[in-house]
N, C-alpha and C positions, 0 to 999 in steps of 0.2 A: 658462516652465515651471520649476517648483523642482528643483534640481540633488538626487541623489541620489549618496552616496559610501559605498560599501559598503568595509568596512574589514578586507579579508581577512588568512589570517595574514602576505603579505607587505607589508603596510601597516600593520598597529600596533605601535606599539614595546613597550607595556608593560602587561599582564594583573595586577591586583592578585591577592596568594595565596586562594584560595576554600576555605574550609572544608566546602563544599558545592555541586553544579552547580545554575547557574540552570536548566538545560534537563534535566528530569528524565525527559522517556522523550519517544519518538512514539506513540502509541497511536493503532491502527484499529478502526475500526468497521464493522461490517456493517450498511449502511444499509436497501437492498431486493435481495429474489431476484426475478426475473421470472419469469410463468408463459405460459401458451400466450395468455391473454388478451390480456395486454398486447403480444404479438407480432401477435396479430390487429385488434385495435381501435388499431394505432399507425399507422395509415397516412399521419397526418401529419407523425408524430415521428422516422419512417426505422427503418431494422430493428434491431429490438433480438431476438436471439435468446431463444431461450427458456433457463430458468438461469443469464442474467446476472447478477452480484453488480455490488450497486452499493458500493463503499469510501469511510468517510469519515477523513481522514488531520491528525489534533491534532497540535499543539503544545504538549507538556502543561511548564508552569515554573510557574517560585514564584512567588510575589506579589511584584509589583514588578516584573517583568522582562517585556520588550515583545520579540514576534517581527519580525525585522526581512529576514532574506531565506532561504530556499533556493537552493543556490547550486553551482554545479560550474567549478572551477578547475583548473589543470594541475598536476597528482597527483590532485587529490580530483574523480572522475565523479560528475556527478547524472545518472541514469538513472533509468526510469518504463519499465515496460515489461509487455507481457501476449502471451502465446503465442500468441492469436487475432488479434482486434481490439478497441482501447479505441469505442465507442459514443458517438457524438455526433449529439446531438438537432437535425435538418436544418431546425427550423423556430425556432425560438428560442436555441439553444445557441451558447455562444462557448468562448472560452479562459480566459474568466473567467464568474465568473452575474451576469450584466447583465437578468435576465428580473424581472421583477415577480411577489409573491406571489399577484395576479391571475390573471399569464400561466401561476403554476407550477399551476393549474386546468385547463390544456388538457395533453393528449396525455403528454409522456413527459418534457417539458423537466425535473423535476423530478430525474430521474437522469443529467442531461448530465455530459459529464468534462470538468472545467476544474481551476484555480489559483484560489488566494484565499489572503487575510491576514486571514482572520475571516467574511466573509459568504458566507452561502447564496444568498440573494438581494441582490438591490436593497433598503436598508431594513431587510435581517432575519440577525444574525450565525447562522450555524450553529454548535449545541450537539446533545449527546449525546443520542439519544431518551428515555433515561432520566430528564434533566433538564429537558424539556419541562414548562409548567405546562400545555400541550393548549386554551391560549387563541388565537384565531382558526386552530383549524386549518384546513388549506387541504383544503379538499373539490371534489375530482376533479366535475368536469362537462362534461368530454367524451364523446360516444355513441357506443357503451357504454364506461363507465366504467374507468379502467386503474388501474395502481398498487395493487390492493387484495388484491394476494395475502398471505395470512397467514401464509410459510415462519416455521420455527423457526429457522429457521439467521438470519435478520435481526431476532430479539426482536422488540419491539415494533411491531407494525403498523403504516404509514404515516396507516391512516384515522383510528386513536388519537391518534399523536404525531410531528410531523412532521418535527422538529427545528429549527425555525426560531424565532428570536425578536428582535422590532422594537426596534431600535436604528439605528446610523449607523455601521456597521464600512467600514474605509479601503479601497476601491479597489486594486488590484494595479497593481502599476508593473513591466513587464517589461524587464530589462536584458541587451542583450547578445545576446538570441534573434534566429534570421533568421527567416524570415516559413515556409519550410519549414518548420522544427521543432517553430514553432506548430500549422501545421496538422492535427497530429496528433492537435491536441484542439479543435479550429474545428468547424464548422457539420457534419459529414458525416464519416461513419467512411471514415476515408485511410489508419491505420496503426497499426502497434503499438509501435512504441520511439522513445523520447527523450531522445538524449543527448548532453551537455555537458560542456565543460571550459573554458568562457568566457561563462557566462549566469547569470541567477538571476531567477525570482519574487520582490519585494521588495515590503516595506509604507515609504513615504517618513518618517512619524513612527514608526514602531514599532507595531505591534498587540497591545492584550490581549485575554485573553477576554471573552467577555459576563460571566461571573462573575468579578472581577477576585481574587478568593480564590482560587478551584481554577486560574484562570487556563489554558484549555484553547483553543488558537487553530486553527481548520478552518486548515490550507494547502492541503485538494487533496480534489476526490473526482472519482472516477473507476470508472467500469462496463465491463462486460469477461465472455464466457462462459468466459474462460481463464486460465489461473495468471497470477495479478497479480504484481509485486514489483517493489519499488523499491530503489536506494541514493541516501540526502539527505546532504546536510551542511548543516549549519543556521549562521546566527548569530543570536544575541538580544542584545539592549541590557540592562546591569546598572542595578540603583536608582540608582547615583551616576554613570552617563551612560558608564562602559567598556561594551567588548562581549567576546562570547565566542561561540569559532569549537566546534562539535563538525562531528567527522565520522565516515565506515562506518569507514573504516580509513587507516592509514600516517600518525598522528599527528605531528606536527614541532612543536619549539616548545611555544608558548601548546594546542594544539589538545588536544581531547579525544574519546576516541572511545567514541562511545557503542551498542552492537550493537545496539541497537533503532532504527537507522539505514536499516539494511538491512530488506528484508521479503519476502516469499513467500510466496502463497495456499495453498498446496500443501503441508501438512507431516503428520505421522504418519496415514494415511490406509490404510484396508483395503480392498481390491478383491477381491469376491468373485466369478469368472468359473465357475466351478463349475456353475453352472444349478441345485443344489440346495437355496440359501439357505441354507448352513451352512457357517459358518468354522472349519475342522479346527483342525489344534494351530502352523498356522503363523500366529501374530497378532502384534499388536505389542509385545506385552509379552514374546517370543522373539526379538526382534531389535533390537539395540540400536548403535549407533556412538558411541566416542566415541574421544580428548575431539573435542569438540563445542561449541565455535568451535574451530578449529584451526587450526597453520599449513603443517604439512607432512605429517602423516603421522594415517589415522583405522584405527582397528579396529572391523570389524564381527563382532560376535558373535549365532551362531543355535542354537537349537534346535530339532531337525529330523531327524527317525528311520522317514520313510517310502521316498521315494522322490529322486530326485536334484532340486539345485534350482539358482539361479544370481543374479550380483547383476549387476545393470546402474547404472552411472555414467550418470547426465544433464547437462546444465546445463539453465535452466528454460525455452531454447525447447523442448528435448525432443530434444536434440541427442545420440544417443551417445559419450559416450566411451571407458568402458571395460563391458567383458562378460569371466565369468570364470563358471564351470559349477562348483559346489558338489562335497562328496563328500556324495551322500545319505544312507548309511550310515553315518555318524558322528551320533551323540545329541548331541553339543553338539560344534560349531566353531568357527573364529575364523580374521580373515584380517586383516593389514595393508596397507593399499592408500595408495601414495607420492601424496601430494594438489601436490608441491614444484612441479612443470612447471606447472600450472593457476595459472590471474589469480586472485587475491583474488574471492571473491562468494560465490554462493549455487548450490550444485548438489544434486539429487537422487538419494536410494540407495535402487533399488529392489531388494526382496529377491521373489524369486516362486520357487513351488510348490503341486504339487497345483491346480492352478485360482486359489492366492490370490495375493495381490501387495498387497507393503507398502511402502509408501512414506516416509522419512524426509529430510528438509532436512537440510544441511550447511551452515555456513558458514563459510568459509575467509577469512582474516584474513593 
């Protein structure tokens, strides 16, 4: 078996100066929303709730530069995680897409949650739906037919554009994982979080994109009815054979930190609980937090002249941390709230009144 040596920051000695990062963002995509169909006609594929989002998770670098592993070491956590359960297809689904664009014809397999260094399939790198040329799409013939819900919230239709496209993208090499922590993305929904600080999904030569221009590499998609979020650290191989380590946060060294590391489904979002379909004067454009990434300390600012209101502190299982009861009778307020005690990541700042509730992402650095 070909040895694989991943070359983290306490393993290289010397990063040439970069005028520019090879590793230019992570970008998500919203693959498919599921509908009540798909939860009733999946009885092979295991349960997928109804309004599951399916996430597809790029490696987006420059040309010339090859994604080489995701990766959690001691300081820097890779965690995956979702409030419910991440959705694994009990009849074809692995920890990587091992299914054939055949097999991705039956039941649900086509939204399993796995790892990859470029493929969707067996045979077929996964790219952007929008980049799809829509040749041999893969058409659903299972009875009755799944996957064909048309949400706005996933653009492009699946029946349209599937995102698959035939080539020979490399195989995933897992390093480091015990056989638990896989399981959380294996054949049957077992769990919601996966976290490390001595593992990594790795490609053995390096992976580019199917378009080796835009150079955009799938590492990961993953479905889930509940707030997704991740923190990655990545490294990629440079044109002249160095690498370079980014990570969510706590830089040392060579490393570089990129916030688009981090991620969370859940971000400025209005909840109208009212019963009357109409959103008064508490919206989002009335409520604001910043600065935003931060490291110790956020101000929340409202506007808010009716009745008393209150903010609640989360993290993203939906965990309470702090709650604090507004002065309603003030037109414009503002509160400083010490973020110092809390771990680096990603918590939730819900402002609510009158029936609404708004909800705003933090990320702490």
């Amino acid at each position: 078996m070909k040895k694989i040596t991943l070359f983290f920051t306490f393993s290289f000695l010397v990063l040439l100066a970069k005028a520019q990062n090879g590793l230019e963002c992570v970008e998500v995509e919203v693959y498919y929303v599921s509908n009540a169909n798909d939860t009733i006609a999946n009885s092979a594929g295991g349960v997928l709730p109804i309004g599951s989002v399916t996430y597809r998770v790029y490696a987006d670098m420059l040309q010339g530069y090859k994604f080489q592993a995701a990766y959690g070491v001691p300081g820097h956590e890779l965690r995956l995680e979702t409030s419910t359960l991440f959705f694994n297809n009990i009849d074809r689904g692995a920890t990587s897409p091992t299914f054939t664009k055949t097999q991705a014809r039956t039941n649900t397999v086509m939204v399993d949650s796995w790892f990859s260094v470029g493929a969707a399939c067996v045979g077929n790198y996964g790219i952007f739906k929008t980049d799809d040329d829509t040749v041999a799409n893969v058409v659903n013939n299972f009875v009755p037919q799944v996957l064909q819900n048309n949400d706005a919230d996933a653009g492009i239709p699946l029946t349209q554009k599937d995102g698959f496209m035939a080539g020979n993208p490399e195989q995933v090499t897992f390093v480091g994982f015990t056989a638990p922590e896989l399981d959380v993305f294996d054949a049957g929904t077992v769990g919601n979080l996966l976290s490390t600080h001595n593992a990594s999904w790795a490609s053995l030569n390096g992976s580019k994109g199917f378009d080796t221009v835009a150079n955009k590499v799938l590492i990961g998609q993953f479905t889930t009815d509940g707030i997704f979020s991740f923190k990655l650290n990545i490294q990629i191989g440079t044109p002249t054979g160095g690498v370079e380590n980014y990570v969510a946060d706590s830089a040392v060294g060579n490393e570089i930190v990129l916030s688009c590391l981090t991620y969370v489904s859940l971000v400025d979002t209005v909840i109208d609980t009212t019963g009357v379909g109409i959103i008064n004067d508490l919206v989002s454009s009335a409520f604001s937090v910043y600065p935003n990434p931060t490291n110790e300390f956020v101000t929340v600012t409202y506007n808010h002249s009716k009745s008393s209101a209150y903010y609640t502190l989360l993290d993203i299982s939906g965990k309470v941390l702090a709650y604090k009861k507004l002065d309603g009778a003030a037109i414009k307020n503002s509160e400083l709230i010490d973020l110092s005690m809390l771990a680096n990541g990603i918590y939730i700042m819900q402002l609510s009144a009158d029936g609404i509730t708004t909800n705003k992402k933090i990320i702490k650095n």
